[in-house]
C-alpha positions as CSV (number, residue, x, y, z in Angstrom):
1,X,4.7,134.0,33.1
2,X,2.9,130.9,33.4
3,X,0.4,129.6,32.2
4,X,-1.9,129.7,35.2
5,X,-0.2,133.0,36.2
6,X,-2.0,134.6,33.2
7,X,-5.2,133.0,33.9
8,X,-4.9,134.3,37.0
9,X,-4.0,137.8,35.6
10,X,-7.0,137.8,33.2
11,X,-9.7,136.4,35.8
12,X,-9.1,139.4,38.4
13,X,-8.3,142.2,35.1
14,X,-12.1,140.9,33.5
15,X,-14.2,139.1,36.0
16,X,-14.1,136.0,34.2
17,X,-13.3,132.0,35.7
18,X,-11.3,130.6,33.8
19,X,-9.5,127.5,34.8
20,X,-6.9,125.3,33.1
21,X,-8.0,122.7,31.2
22,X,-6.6,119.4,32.6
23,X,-6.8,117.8,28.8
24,X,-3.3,117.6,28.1
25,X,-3.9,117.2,24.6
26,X,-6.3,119.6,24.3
27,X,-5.8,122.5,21.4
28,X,-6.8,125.3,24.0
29,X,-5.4,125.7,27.5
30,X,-8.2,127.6,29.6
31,X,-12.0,127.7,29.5
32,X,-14.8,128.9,31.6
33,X,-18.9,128.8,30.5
34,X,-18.2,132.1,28.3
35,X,-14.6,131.5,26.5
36,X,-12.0,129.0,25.6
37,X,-8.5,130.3,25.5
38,X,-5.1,129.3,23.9
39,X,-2.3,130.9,25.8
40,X,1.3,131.7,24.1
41,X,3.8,133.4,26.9
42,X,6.6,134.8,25.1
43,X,9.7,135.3,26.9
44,X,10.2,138.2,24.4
45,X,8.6,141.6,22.4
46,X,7.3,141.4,19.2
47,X,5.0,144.0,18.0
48,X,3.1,141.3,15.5
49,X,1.5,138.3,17.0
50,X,1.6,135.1,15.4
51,X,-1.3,132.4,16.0
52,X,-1.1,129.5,13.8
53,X,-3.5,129.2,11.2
54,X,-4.4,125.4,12.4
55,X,-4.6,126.2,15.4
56,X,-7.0,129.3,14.9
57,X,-9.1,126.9,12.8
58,X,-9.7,124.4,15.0
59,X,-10.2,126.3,18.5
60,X,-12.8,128.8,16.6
61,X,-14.7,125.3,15.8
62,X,-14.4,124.6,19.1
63,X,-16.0,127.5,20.2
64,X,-18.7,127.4,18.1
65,X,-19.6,124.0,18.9
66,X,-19.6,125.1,22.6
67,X,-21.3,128.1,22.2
68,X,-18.3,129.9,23.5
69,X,-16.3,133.0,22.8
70,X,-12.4,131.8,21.1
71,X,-9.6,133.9,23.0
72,X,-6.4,134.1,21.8
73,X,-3.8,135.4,24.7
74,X,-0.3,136.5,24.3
75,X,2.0,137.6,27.1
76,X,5.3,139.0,26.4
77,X,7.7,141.6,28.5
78,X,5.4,144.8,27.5
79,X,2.0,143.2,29.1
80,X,-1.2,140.6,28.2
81,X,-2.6,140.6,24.8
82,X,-5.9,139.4,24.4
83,X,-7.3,138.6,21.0
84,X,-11.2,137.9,20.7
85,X,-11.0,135.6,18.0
86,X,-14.8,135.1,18.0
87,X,-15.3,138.6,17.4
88,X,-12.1,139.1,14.9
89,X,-12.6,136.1,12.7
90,X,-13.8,138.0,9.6
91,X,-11.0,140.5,9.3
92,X,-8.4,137.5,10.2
93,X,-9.3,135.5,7.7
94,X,-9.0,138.5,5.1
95,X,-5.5,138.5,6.1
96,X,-3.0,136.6,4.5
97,X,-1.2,133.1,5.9
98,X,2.3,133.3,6.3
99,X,4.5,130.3,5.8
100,X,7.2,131.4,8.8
101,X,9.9,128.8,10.0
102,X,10.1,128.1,14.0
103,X,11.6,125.8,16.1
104,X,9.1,123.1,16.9
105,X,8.6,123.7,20.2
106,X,9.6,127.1,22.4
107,X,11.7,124.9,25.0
108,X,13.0,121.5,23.8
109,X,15.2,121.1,20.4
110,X,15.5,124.8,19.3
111,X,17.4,123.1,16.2
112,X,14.7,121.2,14.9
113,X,12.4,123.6,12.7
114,X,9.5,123.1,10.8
115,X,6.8,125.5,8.8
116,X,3.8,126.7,10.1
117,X,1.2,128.7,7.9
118,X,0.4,131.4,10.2
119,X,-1.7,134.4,10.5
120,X,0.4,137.5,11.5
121,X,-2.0,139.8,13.9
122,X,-1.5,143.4,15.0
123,X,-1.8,144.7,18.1
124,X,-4.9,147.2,17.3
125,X,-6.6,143.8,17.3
126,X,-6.1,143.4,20.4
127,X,-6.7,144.6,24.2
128,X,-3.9,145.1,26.6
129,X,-3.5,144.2,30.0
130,X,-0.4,145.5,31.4
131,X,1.7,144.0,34.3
């Protein structure tokens, strides 16, 4: 999927208008008035979610500061996972940070990895959209 493909998805599944943002730079990838969303498409199933603890950190600030709702989507071959940060944050931040090696980027230089603290999330903390 794309990334606009799952916007797409999630906007007719919940009634919501989200668009993407056209900040390249930006830590999120969607928002409409209610939510900002970051947006991981997987290319394949893993029953745990990563998010990066950074990353969680910052776009929950975000959120706050712009009195919206922080989303955390991941798509994968089984469906659309949505994680409502916002409403998760206090039994995230219970769990514990993982230091997990990954390529820096999904698609360019595979080879070149670096550690990222993450937060490993299951999929009872989410809701499921499927395709």
């Amino acid at each position: 999927m794309t990334e606009q493909s799952t916007i797409d998805l999630i906007n007719k599944h919940s009634g919501t208008s989200l668009f993407l943002s056209d900040d390249k730079f930006n830590s999120y990838d969607a928002e409409d008035d209610d939510y900002i969303v970051e947006i991981k498409n997987r290319r394949k199933y893993y029953d745990k979610k990563l998010i990066e603890a950074s990353k969680l950190f910052v776009n929950y600030q975000k959120s706050q500061i712009k009195c919206k709702m922080f989303l955390y989507v991941v798509t994968d071959e089984s469906g659309v996972y949505i994680y409502n940060i916002t409403k998760n944050i206090e039994t995230i931040v219970r769990l514990s940070i993982k230091p997990i090696v990954c390529p820096m980027t999904t698609d360019f230089n595979k080879s070149h990895k670096i550690l990222k603290y993450s937060y490993v999330l299951g999929e009872s903390l989410s809701t499921k959209i499927n395709y």
